[in-house]
C-alpha positions as CSV (number, residue, x, y, z in Angstrom):
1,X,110.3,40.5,127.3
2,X,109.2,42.7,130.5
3,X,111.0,45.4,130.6
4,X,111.9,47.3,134.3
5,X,111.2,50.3,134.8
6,X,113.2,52.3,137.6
7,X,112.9,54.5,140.2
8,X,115.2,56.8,138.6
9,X,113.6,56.2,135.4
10,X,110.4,57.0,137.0
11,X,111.8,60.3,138.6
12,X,113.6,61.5,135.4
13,X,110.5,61.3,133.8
14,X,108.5,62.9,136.5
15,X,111.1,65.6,136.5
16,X,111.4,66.2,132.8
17,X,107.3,66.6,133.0
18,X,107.5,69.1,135.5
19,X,109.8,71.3,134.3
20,X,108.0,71.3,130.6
21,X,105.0,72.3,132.7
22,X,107.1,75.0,134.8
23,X,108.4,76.6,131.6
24,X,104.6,76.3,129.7
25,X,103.3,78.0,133.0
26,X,105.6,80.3,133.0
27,X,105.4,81.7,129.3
28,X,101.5,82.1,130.1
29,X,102.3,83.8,132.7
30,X,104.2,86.4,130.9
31,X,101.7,86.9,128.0
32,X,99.4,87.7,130.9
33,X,101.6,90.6,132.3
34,X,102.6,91.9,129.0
35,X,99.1,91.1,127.6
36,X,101.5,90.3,124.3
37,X,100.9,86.9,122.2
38,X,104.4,87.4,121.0
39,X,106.8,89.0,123.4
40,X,110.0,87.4,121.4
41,X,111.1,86.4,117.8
42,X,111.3,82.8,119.0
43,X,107.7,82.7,120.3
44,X,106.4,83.2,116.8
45,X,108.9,83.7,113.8
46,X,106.6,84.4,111.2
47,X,104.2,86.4,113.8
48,X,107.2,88.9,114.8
49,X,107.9,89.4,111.0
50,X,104.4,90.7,110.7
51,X,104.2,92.4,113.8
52,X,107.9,94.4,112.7
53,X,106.5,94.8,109.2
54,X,103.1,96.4,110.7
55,X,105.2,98.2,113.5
56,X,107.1,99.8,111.0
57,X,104.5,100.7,108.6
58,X,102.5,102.5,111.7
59,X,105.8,105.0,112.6
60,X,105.6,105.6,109.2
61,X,102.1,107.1,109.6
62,X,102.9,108.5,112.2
63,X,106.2,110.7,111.1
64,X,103.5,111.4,108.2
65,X,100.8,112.8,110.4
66,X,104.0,114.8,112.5
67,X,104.9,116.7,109.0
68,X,101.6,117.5,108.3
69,X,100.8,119.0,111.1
70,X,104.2,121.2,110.8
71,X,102.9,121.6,107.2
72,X,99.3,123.2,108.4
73,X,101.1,125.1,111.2
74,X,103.3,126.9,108.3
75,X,100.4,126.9,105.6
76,X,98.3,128.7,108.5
77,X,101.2,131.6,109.3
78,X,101.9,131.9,105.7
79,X,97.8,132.9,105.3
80,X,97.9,135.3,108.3
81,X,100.9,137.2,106.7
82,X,99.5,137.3,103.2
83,X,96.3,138.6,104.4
84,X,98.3,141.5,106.7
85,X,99.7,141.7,103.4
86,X,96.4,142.3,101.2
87,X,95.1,144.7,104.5
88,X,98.4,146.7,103.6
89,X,97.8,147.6,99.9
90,X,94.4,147.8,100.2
91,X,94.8,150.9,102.6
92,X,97.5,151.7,99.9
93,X,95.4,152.2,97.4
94,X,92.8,153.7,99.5
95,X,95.3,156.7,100.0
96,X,96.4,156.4,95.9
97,X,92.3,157.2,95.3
98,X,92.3,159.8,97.6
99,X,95.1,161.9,96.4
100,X,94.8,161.4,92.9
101,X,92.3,164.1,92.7
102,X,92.8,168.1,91.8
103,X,91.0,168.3,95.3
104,X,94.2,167.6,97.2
105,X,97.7,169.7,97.5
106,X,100.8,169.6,97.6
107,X,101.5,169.3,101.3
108,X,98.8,166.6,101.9
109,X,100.5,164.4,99.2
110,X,103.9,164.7,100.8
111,X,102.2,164.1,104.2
112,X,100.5,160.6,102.6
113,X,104.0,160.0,101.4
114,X,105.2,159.6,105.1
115,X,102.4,157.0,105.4
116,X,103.0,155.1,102.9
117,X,106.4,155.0,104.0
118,X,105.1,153.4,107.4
119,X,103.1,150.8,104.6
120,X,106.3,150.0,103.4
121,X,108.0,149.4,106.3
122,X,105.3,147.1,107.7
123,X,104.8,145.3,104.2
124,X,108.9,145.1,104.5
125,X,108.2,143.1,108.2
126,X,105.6,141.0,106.9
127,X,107.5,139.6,104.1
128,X,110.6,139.0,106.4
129,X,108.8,136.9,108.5
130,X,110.1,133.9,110.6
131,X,108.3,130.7,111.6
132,X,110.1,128.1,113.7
133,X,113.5,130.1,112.7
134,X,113.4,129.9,109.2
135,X,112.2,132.7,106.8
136,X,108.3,132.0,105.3
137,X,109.1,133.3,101.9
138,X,112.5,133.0,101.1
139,X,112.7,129.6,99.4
140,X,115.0,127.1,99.6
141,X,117.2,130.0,100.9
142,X,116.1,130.4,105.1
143,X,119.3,131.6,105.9
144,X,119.1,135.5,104.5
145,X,116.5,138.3,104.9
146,X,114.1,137.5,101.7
147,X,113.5,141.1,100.9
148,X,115.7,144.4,101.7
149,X,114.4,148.0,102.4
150,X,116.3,149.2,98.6
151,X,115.8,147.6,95.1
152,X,119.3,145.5,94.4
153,X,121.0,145.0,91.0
154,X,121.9,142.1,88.7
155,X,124.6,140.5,91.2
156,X,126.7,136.7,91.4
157,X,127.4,135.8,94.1
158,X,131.2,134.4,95.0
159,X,132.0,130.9,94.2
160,X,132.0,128.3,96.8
161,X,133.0,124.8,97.2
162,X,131.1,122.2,99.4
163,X,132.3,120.9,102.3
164,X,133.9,117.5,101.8
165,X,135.4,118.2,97.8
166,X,138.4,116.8,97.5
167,X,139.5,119.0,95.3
168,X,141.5,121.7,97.1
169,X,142.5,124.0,94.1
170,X,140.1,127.7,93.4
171,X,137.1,128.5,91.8
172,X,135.9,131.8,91.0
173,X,132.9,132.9,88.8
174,X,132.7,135.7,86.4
175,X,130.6,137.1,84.1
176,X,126.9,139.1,83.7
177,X,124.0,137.5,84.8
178,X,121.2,137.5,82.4
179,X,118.6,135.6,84.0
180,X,115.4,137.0,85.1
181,X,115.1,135.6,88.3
182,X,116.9,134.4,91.4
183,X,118.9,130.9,90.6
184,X,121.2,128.8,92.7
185,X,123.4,127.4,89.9
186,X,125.5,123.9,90.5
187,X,128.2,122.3,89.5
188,X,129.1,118.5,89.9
189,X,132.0,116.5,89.0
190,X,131.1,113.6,87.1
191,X,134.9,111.9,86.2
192,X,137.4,113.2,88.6
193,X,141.4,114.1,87.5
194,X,142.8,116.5,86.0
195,X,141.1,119.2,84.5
196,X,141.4,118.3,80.9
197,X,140.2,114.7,82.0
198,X,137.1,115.4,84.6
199,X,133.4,115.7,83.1
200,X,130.7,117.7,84.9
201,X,126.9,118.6,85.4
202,X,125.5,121.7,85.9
203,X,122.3,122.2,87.5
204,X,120.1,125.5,87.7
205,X,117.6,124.8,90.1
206,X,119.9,124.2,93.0
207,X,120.5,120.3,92.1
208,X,116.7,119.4,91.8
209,X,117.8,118.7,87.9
210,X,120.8,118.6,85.6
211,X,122.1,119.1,82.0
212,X,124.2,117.1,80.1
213,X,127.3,116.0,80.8
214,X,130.2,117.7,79.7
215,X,134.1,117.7,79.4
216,X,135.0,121.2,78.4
217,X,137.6,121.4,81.6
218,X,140.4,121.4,79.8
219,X,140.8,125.5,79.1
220,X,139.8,125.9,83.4
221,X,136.9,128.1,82.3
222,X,133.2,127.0,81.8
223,X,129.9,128.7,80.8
224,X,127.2,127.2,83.5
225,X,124.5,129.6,81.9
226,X,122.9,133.1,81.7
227,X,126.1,134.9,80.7
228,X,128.1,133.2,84.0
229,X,131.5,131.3,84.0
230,X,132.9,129.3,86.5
231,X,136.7,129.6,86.3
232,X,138.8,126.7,88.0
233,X,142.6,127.0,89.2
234,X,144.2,123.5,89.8
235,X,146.8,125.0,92.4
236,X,146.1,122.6,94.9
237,X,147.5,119.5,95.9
238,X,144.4,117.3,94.7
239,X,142.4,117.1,91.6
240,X,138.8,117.1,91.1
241,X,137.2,113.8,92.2
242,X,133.8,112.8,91.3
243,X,130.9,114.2,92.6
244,X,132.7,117.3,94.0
245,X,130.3,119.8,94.0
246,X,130.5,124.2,93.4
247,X,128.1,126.1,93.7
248,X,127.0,129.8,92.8
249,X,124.1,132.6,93.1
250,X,122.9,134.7,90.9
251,X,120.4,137.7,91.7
252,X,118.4,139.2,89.3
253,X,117.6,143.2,90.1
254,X,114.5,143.8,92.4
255,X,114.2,143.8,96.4
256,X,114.0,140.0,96.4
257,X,117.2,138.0,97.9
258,X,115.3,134.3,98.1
259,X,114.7,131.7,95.2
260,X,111.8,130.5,93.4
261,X,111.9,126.8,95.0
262,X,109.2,125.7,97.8
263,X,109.9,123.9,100.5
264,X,108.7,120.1,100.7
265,X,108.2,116.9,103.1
266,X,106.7,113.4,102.1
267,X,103.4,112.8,103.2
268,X,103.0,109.3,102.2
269,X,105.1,107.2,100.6
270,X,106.5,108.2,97.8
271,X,104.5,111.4,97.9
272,X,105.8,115.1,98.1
273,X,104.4,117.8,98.9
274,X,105.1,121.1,98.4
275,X,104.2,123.7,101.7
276,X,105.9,126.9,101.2
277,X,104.9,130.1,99.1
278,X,108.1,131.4,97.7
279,X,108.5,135.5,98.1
280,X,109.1,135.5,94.4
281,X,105.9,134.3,94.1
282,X,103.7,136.2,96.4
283,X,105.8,139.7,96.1
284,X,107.6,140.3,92.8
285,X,106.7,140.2,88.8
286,X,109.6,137.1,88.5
287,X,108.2,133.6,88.2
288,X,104.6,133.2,89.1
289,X,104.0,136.7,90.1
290,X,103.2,139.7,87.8
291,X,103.4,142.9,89.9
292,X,106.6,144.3,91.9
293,X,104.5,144.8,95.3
294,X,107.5,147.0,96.5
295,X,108.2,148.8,93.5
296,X,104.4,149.5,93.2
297,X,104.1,150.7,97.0
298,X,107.8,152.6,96.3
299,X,106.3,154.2,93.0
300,X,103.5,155.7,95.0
301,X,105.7,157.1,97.2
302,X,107.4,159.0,95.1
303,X,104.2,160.4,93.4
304,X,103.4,161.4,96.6
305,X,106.6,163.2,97.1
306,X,106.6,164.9,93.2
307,X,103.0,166.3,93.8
308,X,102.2,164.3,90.8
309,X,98.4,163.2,90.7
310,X,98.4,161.8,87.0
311,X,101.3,158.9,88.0
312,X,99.3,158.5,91.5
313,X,96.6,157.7,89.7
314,X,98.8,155.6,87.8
315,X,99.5,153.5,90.6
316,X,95.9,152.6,91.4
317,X,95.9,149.6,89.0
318,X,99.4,148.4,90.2
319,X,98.4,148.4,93.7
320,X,95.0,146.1,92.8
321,X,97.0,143.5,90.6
322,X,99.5,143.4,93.7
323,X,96.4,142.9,96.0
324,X,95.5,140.2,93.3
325,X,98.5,138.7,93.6
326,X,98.4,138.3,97.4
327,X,94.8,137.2,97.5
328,X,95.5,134.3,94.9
329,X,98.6,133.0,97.0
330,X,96.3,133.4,99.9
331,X,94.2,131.1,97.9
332,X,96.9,128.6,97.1
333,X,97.2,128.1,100.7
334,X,94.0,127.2,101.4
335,X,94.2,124.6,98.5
336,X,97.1,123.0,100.2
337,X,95.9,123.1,103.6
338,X,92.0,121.3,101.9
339,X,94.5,118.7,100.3
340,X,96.6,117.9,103.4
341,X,93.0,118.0,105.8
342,X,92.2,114.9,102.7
343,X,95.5,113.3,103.5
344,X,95.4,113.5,107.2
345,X,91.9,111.9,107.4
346,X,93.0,109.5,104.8
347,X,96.0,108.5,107.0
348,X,94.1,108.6,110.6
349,X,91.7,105.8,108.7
350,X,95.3,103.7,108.1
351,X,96.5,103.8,111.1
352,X,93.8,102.4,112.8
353,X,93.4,100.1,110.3
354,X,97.2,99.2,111.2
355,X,96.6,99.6,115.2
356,X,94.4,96.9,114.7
357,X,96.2,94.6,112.5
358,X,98.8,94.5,115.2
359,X,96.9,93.7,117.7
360,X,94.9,91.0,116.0
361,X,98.7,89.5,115.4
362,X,100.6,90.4,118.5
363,X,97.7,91.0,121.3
364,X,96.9,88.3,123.8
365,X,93.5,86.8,124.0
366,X,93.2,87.1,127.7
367,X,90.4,85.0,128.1
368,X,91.8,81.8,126.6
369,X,95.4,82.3,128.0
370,X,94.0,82.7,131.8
371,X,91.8,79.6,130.8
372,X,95.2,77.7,129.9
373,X,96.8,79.4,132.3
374,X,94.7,78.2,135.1
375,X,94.7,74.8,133.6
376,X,99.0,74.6,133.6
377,X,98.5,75.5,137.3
378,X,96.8,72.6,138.1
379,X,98.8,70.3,136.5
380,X,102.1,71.9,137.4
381,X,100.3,71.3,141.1
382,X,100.1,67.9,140.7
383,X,103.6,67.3,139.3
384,X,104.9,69.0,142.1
385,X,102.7,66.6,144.0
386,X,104.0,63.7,142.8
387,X,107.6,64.6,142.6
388,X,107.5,65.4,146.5
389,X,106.3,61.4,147.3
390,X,109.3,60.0,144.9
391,X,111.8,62.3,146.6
392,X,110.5,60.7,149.9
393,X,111.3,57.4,148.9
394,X,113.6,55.6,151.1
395,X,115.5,51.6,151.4
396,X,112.6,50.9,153.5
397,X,110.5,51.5,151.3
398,X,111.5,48.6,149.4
399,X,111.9,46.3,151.8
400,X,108.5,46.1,152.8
């Protein structure tokens, strides 16, 4: 059977051609100004999934490499101050040595006191120092003044309830603190209701970790630890609700107002790392230190003051375990800065290793697409050509 074929047959077909050729032209076209392979999720599903995945994985890297850098920026201040530090006791004890002997009186001695008070002061400056707004050796705590000018007592702090508790009746805390250093003690509501119902956590570490649950409610009062209480009045209109949170400080006695913890950001997945030195740490005999650098600077004073040569020389030793002290945290944090130099380096090899994944998947070879590119022209040329004769057909044609 011959079949016939039409001239509007023939022109649909023409038509249909061209405009497949128009919209292959055109896609080439647009890989060539983007110089993208895949500039949509429809021009290669499976290609944009890796390209997202990749994309993703490289601001990773990148919000990495951004907290390191704020990490060696604070490492590097940290080391200045310490070492202003060390400089400070080591003149110190140069003026300890040199009144310590018969060969000095009594109004040289109260003369050196005056200096030392000017040692004080500065060592007072040093360790209230601010970076970027926040306090360098306070902790977890940058919203106080780490040290103050006169040695504090055993304190606890008033009671407070977080923003966003439901419940709406009082807490106060009570008690002696017993603890030997400063804590940040927490309270979480485990099972809400009434008091005789609701369970709870406590936490000593500021919520890093927490005891066993407990249900103990019932009488108002709790003991959260170190000789503190936690009293709670349900005179509110709500009960406790789970995971309300309280919260309390406790200061053991010394010049120190900060807490043990050190400051952290992730720099790699799953990886932590710790950049602060804690004031507790660099300046006190609580935690990880072993010498009161203001009580040993303050003790000199006073020497000084009293004419007293025997408890000057007393001091000498003090005032080099103090300068011990500051050179090992000096050390730490040029430990920390070696590790994060390993990390950084370690990172700067992965994202280039990722920059170049995604542009093996996601770049344009130019070359072949302005090849194909040149090729569609033609074609799309002679489609045009061809349409332009069938659109001039007319009757006469035909009756020829």
């Amino acid at each position: 059977m011959v079949m016939r074929v039409s001239e509007n047959m023939k022109f649909n077909t023409i038509t249909e051609n061209m405009f497949k050729s128009q919209d292959s032209y055109n896609k080439l076209a647009e890989k060539i100004a983007s110089l993208k392979e895949i500039n949509r999720p429809s021009d290669d599903p499976i290609g944009m999934n890796k390209v997202l995945n990749l994309r993703k994985s490289r601001d990773s890297v990148e919000q990495y490499t951004r907290n390191m850098d704020g990490c060696e920026s604070w490492l590097t201040i940290t080391e200045s101050k310490l070492s202003a530090a060390g400089d400070l006791l080591a003149d110190a004890r140069v003026v300890a040595i040199a009144q310590s002997t018969a060969t000095s009186s009594a109004e040289v001695r109260s003369s050196e006191a005056g200096a030392v008070q000017q040692l004080i002061d500065e060592m007072l400056t040093l360790a209230n120092s601010k970076y970027g707004g926040r306090y360098l050796f306070s902790g977890t705590k940058m919203d106080i003044d780490p040290f103050s000018s006169s040695e504090g007592s055993v304190a606890i702090g008033t009671a407070a309830a977080a923003g966003g508790n439901t419940f709406d009746g009082s807490v106060t805390s009570s008690g002696t603190y017993t603890g030997s250093v400063n804590k940040t003690y927490v309270v979480k509501i485990v099972t809400g209701g009434e008091l005789a119902a609701a369970t709870y956590k406590v936490s000593d570490d500021g919520g890093k970790t927490w005891g066993a649950e407990k249900n103990d409610l019932d009488g108002g009062t709790i003991t959260i630890g170190d000789g503190m209480d936690l009293t709670f009045t349900d005179n509110g209109a709500a009960d406790l609700t789970t995971d309300d949170i309280f919260y309390v400080q406790a200061f053991a006695s010394g010049y120190y107002n900060g807490n043990c913890e050190e400051m952290s950001v992730n720099i790699g997945e799953g990886t932590s790392f710790a950049y602060s030195i804690s004031g507790e740490a660099a300046f006190t005999d609580k935690g990880d230190g072993s010498v009161d650098v203001f009580g040993a600077l303050n003790d000199l004073k006073t020497a000084l003051e009293n004419n007293e040569p025997d408890t000057i020389a007393s001091c000498i030793d003090d005032l080099k375990a103090a300068s011990d002290q500051i050179s090992k945290n000096i050390s730490r944090c040029g430990t920390r800065m070696n590790r994060l130099e390993i990390a950084k380096n370690n990172l700067t090899d992965l994202g280039f290793n990722l920059t170049k994944l995604l542009s093996d998947t996601e770049d344009a070879d130019m070359s072949e697409i302005i090849t194909m590119f040149a090729m569609k022209e033609t074609a799309l040329k002679a489609s045009y050509a061809t349409a332009s004769k069938i659109g001039n057909l007319t009757i006469l044609d035909f009756l020829r």
